[in-house]
N, C-alpha and C positions, 0 to 999 in steps of 0.2 A: 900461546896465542889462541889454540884454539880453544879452552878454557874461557879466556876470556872472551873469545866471540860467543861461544855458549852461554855465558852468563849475561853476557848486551844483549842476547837472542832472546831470552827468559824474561830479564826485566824489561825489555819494549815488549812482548806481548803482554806481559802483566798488565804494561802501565797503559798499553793499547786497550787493554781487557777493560779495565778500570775506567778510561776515557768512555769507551764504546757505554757499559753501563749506566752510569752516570749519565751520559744524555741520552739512552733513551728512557730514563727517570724522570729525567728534569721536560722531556719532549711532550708538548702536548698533541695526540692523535684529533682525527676530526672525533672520534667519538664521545671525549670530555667534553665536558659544555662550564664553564666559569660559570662560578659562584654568585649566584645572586643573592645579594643582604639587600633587607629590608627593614627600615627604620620601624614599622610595626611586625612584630610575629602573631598576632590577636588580634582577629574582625574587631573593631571597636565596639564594646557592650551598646552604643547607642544603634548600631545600625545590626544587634541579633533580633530576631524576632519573626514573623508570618508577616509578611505585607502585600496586600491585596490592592490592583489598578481597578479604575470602572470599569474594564473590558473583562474583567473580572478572570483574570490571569493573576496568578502570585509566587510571590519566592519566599523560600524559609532560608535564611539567613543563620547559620551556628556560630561557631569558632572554628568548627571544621569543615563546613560543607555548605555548598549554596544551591537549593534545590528548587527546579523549575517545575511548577503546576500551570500547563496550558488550558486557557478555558475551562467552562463548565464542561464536567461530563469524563474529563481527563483526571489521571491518575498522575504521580512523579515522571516530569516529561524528560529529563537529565537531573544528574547531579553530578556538583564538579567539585574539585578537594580544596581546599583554601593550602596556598604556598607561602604569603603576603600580600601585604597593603604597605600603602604610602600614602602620607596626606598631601594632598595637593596646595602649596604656600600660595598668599596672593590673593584667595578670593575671598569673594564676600560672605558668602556659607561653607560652614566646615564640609567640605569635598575630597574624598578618597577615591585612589585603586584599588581595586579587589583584587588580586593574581589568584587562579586556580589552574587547577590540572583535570585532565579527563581523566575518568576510570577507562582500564581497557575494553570492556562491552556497558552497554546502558539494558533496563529493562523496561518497555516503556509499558503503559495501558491508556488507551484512549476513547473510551467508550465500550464497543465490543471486541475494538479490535487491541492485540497486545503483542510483542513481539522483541527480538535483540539486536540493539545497534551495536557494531562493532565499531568502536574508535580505531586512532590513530596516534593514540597518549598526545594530545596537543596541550596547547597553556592558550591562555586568553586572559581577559579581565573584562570588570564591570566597575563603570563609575557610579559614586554617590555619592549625592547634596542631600545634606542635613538641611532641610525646610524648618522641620522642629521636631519634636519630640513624638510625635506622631505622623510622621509624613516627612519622606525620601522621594526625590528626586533618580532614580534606578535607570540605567542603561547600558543595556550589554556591548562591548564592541563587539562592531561592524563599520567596515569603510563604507563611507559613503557612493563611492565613482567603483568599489571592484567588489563590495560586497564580503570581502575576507575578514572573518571573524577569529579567526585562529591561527599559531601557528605552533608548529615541533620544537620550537626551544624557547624558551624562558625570556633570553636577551633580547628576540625580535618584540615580541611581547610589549616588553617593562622598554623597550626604547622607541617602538614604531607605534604601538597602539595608545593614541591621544590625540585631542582636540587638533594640536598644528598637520597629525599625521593622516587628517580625514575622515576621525573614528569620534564614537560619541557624539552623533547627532542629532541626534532621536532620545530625549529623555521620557520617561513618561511616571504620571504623580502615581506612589502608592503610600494606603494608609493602612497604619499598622494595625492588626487584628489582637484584641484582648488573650492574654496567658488565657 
């Protein structure tokens, strides 16, 4: 008898042991963040390029990286990392999301003055309409009523930053500057 409770002793901590691991395997902590897929991994070739507004502000556009030049006189004002894109179905101009992430410091130069912003690793996006071949329709989100441009995870991002959710209100034309 007591053999046998020794042995039912053994195999229920085992099988205890086993249960306990297994979910915390299969458990997801708040620190995961689910996977976001995105039907483009690749800015599209049409929107790479220097694209300069009349206010004479521009962004350079890679595969990898979307980099802000503020006005004249300014140096690289951020740059953000490209994560994905998604076309936007329905409209009348080919219209994407851009998804990037922040670097963890920026370095910025604006005249004489230059200096390091420390982020917060956020994500964000920027919409763009294909006008033509030469000229994007570019607008970074920003709510319109709270002004939030950014947030810490990816899913707020790709689910709350759009048209219905108050963002992208403010486009503004840039043409693209020759290789």
């Amino acid at each position: 008898m007591k053999k046998a409770l020794s042995a039912f002793s053994r195999a229920f901590f085992i099988a205890l042991s086993i249960f306990m691991v297994s979910g915390l395997i299969s458990c997801k902590s708040d620190d995961d963040s689910s996977p976001v897929t995105f039907e483009i991994s690749e800015v599209p070739s049409a929107l790479q390029g220097t694209w300069l507004s009349s206010a004479d502000d521009s962004y350079d556009i890679t595969n990898d990286t979307f980099v802000n030049y503020m006005y004249e006189g300014a140096k690289e004002s951020y740059t953000l990392n490209f994560v994905g894109a998604a076309e936007v179905e329905g409209t009348e101009k080919p219209t994407y999301y851009l998804y990037y992430k922040s670097p963890e410091t920026y370095t910025y130069t604006y005249g004489d003055y230059s200096g390091t912003y420390y982020t917060k690793n956020y994500y964000t996006a920027v919409r763009v309409i294909v006008e033509s071949d030469t000229v994007l329709d570019i607008c970074c989100a920003c709510n319109k009523d709270t002004y939030v441009s950014e947030a810490v995870d990816l899913e707020t991002v790709v689910s709350d930053f759009t048209i219905d959710g108050g963002y992208f209100e403010r486009n503004t034309e840039y043409t693209k500057l020759p290789d």
